[in-house]
C-alpha positions in Angstrom: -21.5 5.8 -6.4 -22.6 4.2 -3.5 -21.3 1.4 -1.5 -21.5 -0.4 2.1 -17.5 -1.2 3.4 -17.8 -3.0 6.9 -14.7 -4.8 8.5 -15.7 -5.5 12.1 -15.9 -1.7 14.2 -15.2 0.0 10.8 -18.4 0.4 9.1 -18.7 3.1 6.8 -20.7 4.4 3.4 -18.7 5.4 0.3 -20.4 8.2 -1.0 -18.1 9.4 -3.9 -14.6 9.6 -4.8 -12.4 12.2 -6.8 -9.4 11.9 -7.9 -7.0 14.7 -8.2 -4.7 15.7 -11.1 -2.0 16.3 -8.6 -2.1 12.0 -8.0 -4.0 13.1 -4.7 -7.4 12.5 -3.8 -10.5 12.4 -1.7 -12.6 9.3 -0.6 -16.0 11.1 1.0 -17.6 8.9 3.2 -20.1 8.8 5.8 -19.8 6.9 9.3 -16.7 4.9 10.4 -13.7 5.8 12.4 -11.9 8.7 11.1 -8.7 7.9 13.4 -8.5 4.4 11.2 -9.6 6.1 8.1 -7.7 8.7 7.1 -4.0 7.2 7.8 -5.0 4.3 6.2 -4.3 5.4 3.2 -0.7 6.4 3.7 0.3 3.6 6.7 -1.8 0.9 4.8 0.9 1.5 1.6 3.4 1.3 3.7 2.0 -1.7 6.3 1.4 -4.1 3.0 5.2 -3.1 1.6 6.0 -4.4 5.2 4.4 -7.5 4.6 5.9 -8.0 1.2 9.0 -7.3 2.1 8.9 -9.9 4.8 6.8 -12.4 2.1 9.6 -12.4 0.6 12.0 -14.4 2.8 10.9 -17.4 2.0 10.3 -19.5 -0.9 6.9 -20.6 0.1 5.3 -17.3 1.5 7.1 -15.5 -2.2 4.6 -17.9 -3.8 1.7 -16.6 -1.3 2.1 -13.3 -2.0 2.8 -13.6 -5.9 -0.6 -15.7 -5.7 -2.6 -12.9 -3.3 -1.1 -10.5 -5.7 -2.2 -12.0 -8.8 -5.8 -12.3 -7.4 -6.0 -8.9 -5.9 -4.7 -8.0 -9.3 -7.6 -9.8 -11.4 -10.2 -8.6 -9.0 -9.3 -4.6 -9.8 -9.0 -6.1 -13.9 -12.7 -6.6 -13.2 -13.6 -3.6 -11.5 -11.3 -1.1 -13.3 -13.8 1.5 -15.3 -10.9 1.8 -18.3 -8.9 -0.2 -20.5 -5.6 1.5 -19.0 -6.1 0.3 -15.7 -7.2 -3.1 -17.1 -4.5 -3.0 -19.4 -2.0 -2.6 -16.5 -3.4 -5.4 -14.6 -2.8 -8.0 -17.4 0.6 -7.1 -17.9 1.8 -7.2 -14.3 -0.6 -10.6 -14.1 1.3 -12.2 -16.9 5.0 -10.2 -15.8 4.3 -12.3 -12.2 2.9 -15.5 -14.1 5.9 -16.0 -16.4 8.5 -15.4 -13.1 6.2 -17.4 -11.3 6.5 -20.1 -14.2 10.7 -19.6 -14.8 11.2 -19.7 -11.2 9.7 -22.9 -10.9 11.6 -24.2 -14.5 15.0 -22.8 -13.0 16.8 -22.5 -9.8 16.8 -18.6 -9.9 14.9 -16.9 -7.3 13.3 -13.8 -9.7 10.1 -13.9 -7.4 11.7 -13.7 -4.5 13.4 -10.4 -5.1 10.1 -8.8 -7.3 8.2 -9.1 -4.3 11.2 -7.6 -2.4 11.3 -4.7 -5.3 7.9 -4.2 -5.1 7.5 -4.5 -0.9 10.3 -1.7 -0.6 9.1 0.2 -3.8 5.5 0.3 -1.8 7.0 1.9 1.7 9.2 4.0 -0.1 6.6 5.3 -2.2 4.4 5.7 0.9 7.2 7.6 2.8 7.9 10.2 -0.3 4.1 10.8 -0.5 3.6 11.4 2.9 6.5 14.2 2.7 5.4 15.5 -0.5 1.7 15.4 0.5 1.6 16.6 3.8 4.9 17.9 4.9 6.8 19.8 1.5 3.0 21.0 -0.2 0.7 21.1 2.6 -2.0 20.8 0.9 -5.0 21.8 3.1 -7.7 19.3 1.9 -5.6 16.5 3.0 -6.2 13.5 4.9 -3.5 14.9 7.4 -5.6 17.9 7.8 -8.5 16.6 8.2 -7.1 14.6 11.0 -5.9 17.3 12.5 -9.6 18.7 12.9 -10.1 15.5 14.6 -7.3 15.2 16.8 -6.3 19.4 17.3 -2.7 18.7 19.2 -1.1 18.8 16.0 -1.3 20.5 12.9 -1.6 18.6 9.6 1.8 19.2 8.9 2.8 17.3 12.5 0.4 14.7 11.7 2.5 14.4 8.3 5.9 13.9 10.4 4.0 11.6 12.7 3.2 9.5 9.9 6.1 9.7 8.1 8.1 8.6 11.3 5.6 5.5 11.2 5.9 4.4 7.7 9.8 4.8 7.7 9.4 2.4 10.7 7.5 -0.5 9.1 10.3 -0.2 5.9 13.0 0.0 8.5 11.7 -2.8 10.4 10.9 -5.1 7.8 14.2 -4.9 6.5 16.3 -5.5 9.3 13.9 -8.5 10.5 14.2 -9.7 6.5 17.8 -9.6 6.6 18.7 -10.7 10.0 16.3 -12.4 11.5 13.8 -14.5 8.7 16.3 -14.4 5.5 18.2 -17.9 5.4 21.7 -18.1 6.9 24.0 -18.2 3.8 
């Protein structure tokens, strides 16, 4: 498996990736930034559970990130290699599609609060597999480790912590701005 990934500075080749019984993994890759890479995995759950959980604040951006959802949603239906993963993507597409549709039919607000369930389901998620990943296991082919090589003033374990303390500060930051500064008055 081989593929070009270029977002402005971060161009890198996939070269292969494996996927762990333990629900961990490894994404090998050559070029890039390794100081953008290997967090991403971990902050990026957590940075788009921010952004859901903001999303949901408001009526119209709920319907912008239901709709981003759903598309991000039928683009991995397309590239999934089994009918599990394929089979997951239509249910959530048509679980979103009918709230979507009864939201719009009734004055309930059931999008509003699955994008909230699923924004703070995301960066907690993120949070508990940083700890159990990188803190509680230690396992030492992880991403924190490999940082670590990187950047030697920590230890894979710190770099854990360090990124725990980050994602815990996106979910605790979204919330408070979602509740006290964006939500409506009521």
């Amino acid at each position: 498996m081989q593929s070009l990934v270029c977002l402005h500075v971060i161009c890198l080749q996939v070269e292969g990736i494996k996927v762990q019984a333990d629900e961990g993994g490894v994404t090998q890759t050559r070029g890039g930034i390794s100081w953008i890479i290997l967090p991403a995995g971990y902050l990026g759950s957590s940075f788009w559970g921010m952004i859901l959980i903001l999303a949901s604040t408001k009526h119209l951006t709920t319907q912008i990130a239901a709709g981003c959802f759903i598309v991000a949603l039928i683009i991995v239906f397309f590239l999934a290699k089994n009918w599990t993963l394929r089979g997951l993507c239509i249910g959530f597409i048509v679980l979103f599609a009918a709230i979507w549709y009864l939201q719009e039919a009734t004055p309930v607000h059931m999008l509003r609060e699955v994008i909230l369930f699923t924004g703070v389901m995301n960066s907690l998620f993120s949070v508990y597999d940083i700890y159990d990943d990188l803190i509680s296991r230690r396992i030492n082919t992880s991403d924190a480790e490999r940082f670590a090589d990187e950047c030697p003033c920590c230890t894979g374990c710190g770099w854990g912590v360090i990124w725990a303390f980050i994602s815990f500060t996106y979910l605790c930051g979204s919330v408070y701005l979602a509740l006290v500064i964006l939500s409506p008055r009521l």
